[in-house]
TIKEVO-399637 format. One line per 5 residues: for each residue x, y negated, z of C-alpha. Coordinates in Angstrom, 3 decimals, padded with zeros to 6 digits. Each point is the difference from the previous one (the first is absolute). Example, Ala and Ser with C-alpha at 12.3 -4.5 7.8 and 13.67 -1.06 7.14 Angstrom:
% TIKEVO-399637
012.300 004.500 007.800; 001.370 -003.440 -000.660
END
This chain:
% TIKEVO-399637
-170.576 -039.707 112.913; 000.392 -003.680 000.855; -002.139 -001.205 002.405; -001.237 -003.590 -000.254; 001.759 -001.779 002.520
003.733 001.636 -001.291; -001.323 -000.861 -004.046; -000.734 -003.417 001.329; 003.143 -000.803 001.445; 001.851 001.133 -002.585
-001.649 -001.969 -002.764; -000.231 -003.006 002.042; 003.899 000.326 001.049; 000.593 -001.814 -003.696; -001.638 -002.787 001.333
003.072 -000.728 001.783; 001.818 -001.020 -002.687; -001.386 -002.763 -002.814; -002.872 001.049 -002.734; 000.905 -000.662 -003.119
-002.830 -001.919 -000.313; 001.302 -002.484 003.113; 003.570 000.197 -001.235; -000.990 -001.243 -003.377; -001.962 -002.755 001.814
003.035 -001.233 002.284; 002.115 000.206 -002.961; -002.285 -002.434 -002.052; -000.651 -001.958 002.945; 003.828 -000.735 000.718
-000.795 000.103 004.100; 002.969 000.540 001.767; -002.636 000.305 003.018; -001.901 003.186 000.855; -003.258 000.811 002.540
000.238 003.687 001.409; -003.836 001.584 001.286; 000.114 003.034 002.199; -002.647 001.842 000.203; -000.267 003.101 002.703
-003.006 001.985 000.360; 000.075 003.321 002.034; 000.162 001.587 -003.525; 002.650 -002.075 -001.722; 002.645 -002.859 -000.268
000.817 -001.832 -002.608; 001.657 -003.266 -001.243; -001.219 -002.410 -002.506; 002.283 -002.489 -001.373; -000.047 -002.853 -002.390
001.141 -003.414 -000.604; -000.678 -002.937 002.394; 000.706 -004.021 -001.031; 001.642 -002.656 001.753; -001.518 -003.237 -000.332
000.597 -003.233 002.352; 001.204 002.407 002.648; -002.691 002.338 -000.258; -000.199 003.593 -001.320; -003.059 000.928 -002.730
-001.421 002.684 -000.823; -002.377 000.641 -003.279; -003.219 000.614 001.575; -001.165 001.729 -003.116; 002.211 002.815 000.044
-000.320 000.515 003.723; -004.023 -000.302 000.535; -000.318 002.477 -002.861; 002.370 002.327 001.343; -002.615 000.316 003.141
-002.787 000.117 -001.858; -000.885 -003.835 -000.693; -001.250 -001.506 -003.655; 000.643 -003.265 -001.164; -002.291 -002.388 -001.243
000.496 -003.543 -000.538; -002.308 -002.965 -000.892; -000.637 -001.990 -003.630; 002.813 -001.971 001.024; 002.388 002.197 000.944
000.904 -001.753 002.466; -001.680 001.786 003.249; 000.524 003.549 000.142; -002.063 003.076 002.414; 001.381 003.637 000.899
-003.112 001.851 000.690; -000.318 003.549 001.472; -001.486 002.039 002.331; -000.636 -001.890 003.087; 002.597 -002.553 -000.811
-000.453 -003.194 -001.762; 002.950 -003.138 -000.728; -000.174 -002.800 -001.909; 002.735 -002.067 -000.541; 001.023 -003.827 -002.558
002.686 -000.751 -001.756; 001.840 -003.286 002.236; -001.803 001.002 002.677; 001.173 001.096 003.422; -004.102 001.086 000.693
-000.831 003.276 -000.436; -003.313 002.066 001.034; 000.305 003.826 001.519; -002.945 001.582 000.121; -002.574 -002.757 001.030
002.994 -002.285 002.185; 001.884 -002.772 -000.821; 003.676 000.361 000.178; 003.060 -002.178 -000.431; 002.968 001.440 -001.798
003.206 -001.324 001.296; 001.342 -001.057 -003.701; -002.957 -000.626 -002.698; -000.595 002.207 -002.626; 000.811 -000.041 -003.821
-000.756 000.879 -003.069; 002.301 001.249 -002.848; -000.530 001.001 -003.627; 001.415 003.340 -000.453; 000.688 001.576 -002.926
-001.816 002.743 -002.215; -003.010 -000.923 002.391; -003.228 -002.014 -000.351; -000.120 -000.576 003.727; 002.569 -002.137 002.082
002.232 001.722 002.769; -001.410 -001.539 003.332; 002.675 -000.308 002.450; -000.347 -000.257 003.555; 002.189 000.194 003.265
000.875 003.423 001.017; -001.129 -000.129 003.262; -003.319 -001.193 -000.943; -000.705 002.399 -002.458; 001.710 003.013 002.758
-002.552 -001.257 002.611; -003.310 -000.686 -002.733; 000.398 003.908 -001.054; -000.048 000.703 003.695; 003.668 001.271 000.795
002.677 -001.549 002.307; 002.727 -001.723 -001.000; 003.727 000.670 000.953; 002.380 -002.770 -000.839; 002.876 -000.538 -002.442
003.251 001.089 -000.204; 002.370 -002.738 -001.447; 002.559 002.544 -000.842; -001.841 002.034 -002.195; -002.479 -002.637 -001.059
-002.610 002.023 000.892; -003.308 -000.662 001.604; -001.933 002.908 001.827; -003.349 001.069 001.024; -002.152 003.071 000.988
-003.239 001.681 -000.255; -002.167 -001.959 -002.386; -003.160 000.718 -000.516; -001.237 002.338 -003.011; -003.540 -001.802 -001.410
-000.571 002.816 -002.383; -003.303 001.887 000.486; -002.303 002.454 -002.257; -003.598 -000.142 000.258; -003.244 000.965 -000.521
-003.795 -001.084 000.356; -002.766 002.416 001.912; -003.271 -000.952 001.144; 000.404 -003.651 -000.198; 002.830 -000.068 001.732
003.867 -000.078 -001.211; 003.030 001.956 001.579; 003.285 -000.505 -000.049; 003.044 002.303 000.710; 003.309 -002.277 000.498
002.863 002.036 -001.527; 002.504 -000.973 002.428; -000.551 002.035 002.865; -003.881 001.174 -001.242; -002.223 -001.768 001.837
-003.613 -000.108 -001.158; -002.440 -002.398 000.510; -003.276 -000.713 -000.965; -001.924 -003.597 -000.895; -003.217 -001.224 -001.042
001.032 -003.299 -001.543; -000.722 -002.231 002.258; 002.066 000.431 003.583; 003.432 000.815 000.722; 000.775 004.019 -001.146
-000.004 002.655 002.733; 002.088 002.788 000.636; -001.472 003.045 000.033; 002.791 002.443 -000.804; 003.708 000.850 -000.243
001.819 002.196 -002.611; 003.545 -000.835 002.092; 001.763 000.185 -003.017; 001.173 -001.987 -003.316; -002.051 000.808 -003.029
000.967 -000.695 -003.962; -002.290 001.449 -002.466; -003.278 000.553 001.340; -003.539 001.056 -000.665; -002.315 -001.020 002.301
-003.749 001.670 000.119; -002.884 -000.248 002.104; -003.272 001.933 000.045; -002.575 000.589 002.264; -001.256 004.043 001.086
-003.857 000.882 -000.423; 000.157 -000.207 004.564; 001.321 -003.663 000.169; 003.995 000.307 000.477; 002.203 -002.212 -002.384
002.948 002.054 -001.671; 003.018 -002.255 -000.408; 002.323 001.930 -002.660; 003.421 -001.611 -000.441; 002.656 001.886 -001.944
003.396 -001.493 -000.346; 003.403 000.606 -002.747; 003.269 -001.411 001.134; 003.643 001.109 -000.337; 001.348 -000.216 -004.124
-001.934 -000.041 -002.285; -002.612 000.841 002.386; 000.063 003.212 000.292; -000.944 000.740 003.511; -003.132 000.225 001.250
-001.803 -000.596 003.267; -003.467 -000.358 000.801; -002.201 -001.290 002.863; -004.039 000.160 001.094; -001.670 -002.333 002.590
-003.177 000.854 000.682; -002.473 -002.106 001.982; -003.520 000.133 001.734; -002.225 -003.095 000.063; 003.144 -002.347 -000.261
002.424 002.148 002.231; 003.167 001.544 -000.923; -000.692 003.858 001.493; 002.535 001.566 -001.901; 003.247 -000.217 -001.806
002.241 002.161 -002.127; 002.919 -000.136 -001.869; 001.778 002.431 -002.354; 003.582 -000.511 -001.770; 000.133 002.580 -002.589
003.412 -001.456 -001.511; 000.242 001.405 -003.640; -003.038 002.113 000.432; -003.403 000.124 -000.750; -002.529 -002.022 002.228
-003.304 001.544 000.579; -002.651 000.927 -002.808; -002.748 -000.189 002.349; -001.588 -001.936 002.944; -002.912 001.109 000.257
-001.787 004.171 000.607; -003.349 000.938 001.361; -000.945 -003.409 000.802; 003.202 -000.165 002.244; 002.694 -002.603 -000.132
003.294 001.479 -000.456; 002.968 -001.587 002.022; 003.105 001.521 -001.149; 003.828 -000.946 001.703; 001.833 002.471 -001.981
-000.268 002.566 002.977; -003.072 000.138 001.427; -003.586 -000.302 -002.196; -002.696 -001.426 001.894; -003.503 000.219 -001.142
-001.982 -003.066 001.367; -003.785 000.175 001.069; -001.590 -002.633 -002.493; -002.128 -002.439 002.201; 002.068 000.593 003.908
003.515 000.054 -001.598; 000.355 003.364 002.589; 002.596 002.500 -001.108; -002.289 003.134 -001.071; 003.247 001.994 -000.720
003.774 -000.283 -000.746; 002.025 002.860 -002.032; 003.874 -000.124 000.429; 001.399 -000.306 -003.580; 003.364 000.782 001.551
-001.184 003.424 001.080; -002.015 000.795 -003.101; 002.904 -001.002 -002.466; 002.584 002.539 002.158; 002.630 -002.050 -001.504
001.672 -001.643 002.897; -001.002 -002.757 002.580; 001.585 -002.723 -002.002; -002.157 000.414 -003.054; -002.573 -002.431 -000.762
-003.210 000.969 -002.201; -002.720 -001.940 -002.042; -003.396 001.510 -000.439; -001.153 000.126 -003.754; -002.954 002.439 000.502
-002.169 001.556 002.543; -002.993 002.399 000.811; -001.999 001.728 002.450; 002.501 002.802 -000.537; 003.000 -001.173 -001.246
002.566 -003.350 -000.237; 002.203 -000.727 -002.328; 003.428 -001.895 001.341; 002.841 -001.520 -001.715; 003.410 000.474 001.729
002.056 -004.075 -000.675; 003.306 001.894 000.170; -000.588 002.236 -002.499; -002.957 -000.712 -001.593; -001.299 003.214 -000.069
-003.967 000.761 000.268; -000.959 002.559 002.191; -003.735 001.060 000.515; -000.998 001.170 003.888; -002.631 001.942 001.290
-001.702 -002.113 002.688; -001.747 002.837 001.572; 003.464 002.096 000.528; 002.508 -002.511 -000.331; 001.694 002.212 -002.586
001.599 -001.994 -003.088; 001.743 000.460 -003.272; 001.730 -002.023 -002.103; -001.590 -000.320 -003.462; 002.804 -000.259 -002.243
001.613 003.695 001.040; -003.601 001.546 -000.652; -000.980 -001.856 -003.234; 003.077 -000.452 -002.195; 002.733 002.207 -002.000
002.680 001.270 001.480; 002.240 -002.649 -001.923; -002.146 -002.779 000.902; 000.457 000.815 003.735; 003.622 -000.265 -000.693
-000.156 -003.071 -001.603; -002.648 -001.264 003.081; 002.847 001.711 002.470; 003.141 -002.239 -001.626; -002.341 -002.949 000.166
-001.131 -000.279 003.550; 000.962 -002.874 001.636; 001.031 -001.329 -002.990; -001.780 -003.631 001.076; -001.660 -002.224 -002.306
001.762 000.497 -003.275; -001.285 004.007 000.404; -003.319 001.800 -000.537; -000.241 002.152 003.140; -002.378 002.518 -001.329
-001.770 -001.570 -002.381; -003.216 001.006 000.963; -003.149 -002.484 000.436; -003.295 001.323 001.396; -002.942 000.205 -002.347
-002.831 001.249 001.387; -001.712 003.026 001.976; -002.057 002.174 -001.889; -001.493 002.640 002.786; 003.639 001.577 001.103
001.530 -001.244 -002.729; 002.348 -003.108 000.621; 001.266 -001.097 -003.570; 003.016 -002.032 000.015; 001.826 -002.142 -003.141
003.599 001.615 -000.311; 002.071 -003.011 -001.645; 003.616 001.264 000.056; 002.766 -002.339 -000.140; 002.681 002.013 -001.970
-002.363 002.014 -002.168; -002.414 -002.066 -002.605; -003.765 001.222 000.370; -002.201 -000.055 002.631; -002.911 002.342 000.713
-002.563 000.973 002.447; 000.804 002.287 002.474; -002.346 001.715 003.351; 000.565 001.599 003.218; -002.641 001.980 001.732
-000.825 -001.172 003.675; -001.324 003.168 000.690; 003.421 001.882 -000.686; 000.874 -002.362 003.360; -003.340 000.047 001.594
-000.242 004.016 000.090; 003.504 000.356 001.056
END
């Protein structure tokens, strides 16, 4: 299986080489000049390109296209003539003729003025600024220009993009380049509280409190194409405090069903389940998925179920449920006890078949004294049924 970093590189390699979407835009606007933007993070590189514009010895950029490719909207007054690029902690405001601009609170003089240009199939006007100030406004540094290529260079802008949520009064943010989280009550600057240390694309972001006082911070994360890959992470905190931090990347597998047993909080990394005293945020025990899935140390496992007696665990390489016996460590996995004979072949031939597979096919139902009841949905057969195991054919082993 891919791991994140590898899928990430490879998808972002294309960014090398023009979008369609930029090509199509250089090719309209007849620019015989180009910017470059690298970008290198310790989990990627990558190059964006587009068209810059040479005007009284100066090279433009279209500040719409850049500030919303990091994460910036555009909004511009009845006049049209006085445009703002607004996003997470960054604020600039620029006029058409005018070398004055405003970043974030600060004047600042541009070293040409900016304009304004009707562009076509579009209700707003491109706003065009110089390169460098629009390199050093979304926070990056800029490199010079090469007169034999015609092409202007920076690095490491800024990404302005964040998801977030409100809690208690308060709002948090989590910055999706490079996952920092902060939190803000409206009125001062936002603090830091937290760092994912990694980039984040689709994301759902939850928060809830535990009947003892903690605050659960649930984050789960798709990336790769289409967004198939999954990752999640859990920050949990005590009166304000970040005590601890977890983070799983399941890849094409399942995340975890559950968060939650006995009262406990469950901290899962994909190797190691910790169950989390509610209220001191002590570990009160930690079972070693690795051991109790016998598949291999470089297995990961979600959690989908769990009991005084028993857990049920999801391996994300081949998505196969196994049930274990927490008082033995004994285990079996359900499919080989529950289906046909020619539905474990068909399971067999499909293992690892990633996203576009079923694994097993099984989803847990419900527990019903011994009796675990699972939903058999096979992907190469049509009808699905009910199917059980008995725990205490494992238990009384």
């Amino acid at each position: 299986m891919m791991n994140k970093k590898s899928c990430t590189a490879l998808l972002l390699s294309a960014a090398l080489l023009f979008s369609p979407l930029a090509a199509q835009h250089a090719q309209a606007a007849g620019s015989s000049y180009q910017f470059k933007i690298i970008t290198k993070t310790d989990q990627y590189s990558s190059v964006y390109q587009d068209s810059a514009y040479m005007r009284n010895g100066t090279l433009y950029v279209q500040l719409n296209y850049l500030a919303n490719n990091y994460g910036l909207e555009a909004n511009f007054d009845a006049t049209g003539k006085r445009a703002g690029f607004n996003g997470w902690l960054k604020k600039i405001g620029v006029r058409d003729g005018s070398k004055t601009a405003v970043v974030d609170g600060k004047i600042v003089t541009m070293s040409q003025s900016a304009y304004f240009k009707k562009e076509k199939d579009s209700k707003e006007p491109g706003v065009y600024v110089p390169f460098k100030f629009a390199v050093e406004a979304l926070g990056g540094t800029y490199v010079g220009y090469n007169a034999k290529t015609k092409v202007v260079t920076a690095k490491n802008l800024k990404k302005y993009d964040v998801v977030s949520t409100s809690y208690d009064g308060m709002t948090y943010a989590i910055e999706k380049g490079g996952g920092n989280v902060f939190s803000w009550d409206g009125k001062g600057k936002p603090v830091k509280i937290a760092s994912l240390q990694g980039d984040l694309d689709w994301v759902d972001f939850k928060i809830r409190s535990t009947p003892k006082g903690l605050v659960l911070f649930s984050i789960s994360n798709s990336y790769g194409e289409p967004h198939i890959n999954s990752e999640t992470y859990q920050l949990l905190f005590k009166q304000g405090k970040l005590i601890r931090q977890n983070h799983a990347d399941y890849g094409w597998g399942r995340s975890d069903l559950i968060d939650t047993y006995n009262g406990q909080i469950l901290m899962n990394d994909g190797k190691k389940l910790r169950l989390i005293e509610d209220g001191t945020g002590n570990v009160a025990e930690t079972l070693d998925l690795i051991k109790l899935g016998n598949k291999g140390a470089d297995q990961q496992y979600s959690v989908e179920a769990m009991d005084g007696d028993m857990l049920l665990i999801r391996n994300s390489h081949d998505y196969q449920l196994a049930v274990v016996d927490r008082s033995s460590g004994r285990s079996v996995v359900i499919y080989k006890q529950v289906l046909t004979t020619a539905e474990q072949q068909n399971v067999d031939i499909d293992s690892g078949g990633g996203p576009m597979g079923s694994g097993d096919g099984l989803t847990y139902e419900k527990r019903v004294g011994n009796i675990l009841y699972f939903t058999y949905n096979p992907l190469v057969d049509s009808g699905k049924r009910t199917v059980t195991y008995d725990l205490s054919k494992l238990i009384n082993q």
